[in-house]
N, C-alpha and C positions, 0 to 999 in steps of 0.2 A: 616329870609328873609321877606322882605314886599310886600307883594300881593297889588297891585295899587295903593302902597302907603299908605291906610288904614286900611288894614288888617296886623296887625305884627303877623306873624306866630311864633317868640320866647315868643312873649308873655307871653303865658301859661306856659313856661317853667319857665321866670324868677318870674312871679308872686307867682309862687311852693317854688321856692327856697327863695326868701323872707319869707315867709311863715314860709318854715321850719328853718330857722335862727332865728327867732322868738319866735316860738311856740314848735320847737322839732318835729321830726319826728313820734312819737306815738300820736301825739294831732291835726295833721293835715289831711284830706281826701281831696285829688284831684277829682273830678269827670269829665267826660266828656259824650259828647251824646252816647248814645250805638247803638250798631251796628245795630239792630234793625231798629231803625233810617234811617239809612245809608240804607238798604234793601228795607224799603217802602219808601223814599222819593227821592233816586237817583238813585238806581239799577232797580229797577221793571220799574218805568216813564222813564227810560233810553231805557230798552227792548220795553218798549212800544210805543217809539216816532221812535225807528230803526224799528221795525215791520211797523207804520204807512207809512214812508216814504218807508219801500219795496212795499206798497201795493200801493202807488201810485206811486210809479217810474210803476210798474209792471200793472196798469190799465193805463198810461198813454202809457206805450208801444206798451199794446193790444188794446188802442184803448178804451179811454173812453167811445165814445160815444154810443159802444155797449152794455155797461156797465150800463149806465145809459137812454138810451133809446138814442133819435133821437138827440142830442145835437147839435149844431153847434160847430166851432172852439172860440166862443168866452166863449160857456159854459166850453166848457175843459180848457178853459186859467183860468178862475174864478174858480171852482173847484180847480185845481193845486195848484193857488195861496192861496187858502183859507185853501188847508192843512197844504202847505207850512208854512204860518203864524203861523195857530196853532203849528204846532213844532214847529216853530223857538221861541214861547210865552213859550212852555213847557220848551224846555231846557233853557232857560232862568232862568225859577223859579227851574231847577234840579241844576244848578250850583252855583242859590242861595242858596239851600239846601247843597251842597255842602259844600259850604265857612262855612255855620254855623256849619256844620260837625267838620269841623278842627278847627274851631276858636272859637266856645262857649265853654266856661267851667265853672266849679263852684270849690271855695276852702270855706271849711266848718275849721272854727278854733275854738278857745273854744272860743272867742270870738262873732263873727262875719261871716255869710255864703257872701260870696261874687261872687258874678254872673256875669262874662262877657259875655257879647254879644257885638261881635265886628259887627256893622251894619256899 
């Protein structure tokens, strides 16, 4: 399947099996990004951009301005907007980390390490 059209998600599969057509199955290593990865670059900024957005849905509800001292309604608009972005900036770069999740990989042969990075 193709993700936006430039990300082929069989990719890694057929590149493997090329590979191993080749090379033999004991002379080939698959690698891919480890989970690890996946934990601090999509999971955790995942938890932390839904935590942010509870605290502002949830100061916006009680009433910024008490929150932050005397504000008027155009500070609470700015404020909002301005965390708003930052999510909207973070998940952005989580779902970039994402795609490289599933789509980077490396094939080591006796030959040749070969590195895709699908950008």
């Amino acid at each position: 399947m193709k993700i936006f059209s430039n990300f082929d998600t069989k990719a890694p599969l057929e590149a493997y099996k090329k590979a191993l057509a080749e090379y033999g199955a004991d002379k080939v290593i698959f690698v891919r990004r480890h989970r690890i990865y996946l934990l601090f670059f999509v999971t955790l900024p995942s938890l932390a951009v839904g935590a942010m957005l509870i605290v502002v849905f949830l100061l916006r509800r009680n009433g910024i301005a008490e929150f932050l001292g005397s504000l008027e309604l155009v500070g609470t608009i700015v404020f909002t907007a301005l965390f708003s972005f930052i999510a909207i900036m973070i998940f952005i770069r989580i779902l970039l980390n994402y795609i490289n999740y599933l789509l980077d990989y490396t094939i080591v042969t006796p030959r040749i390490i070969m590195s895709y990075n699908q950008t």
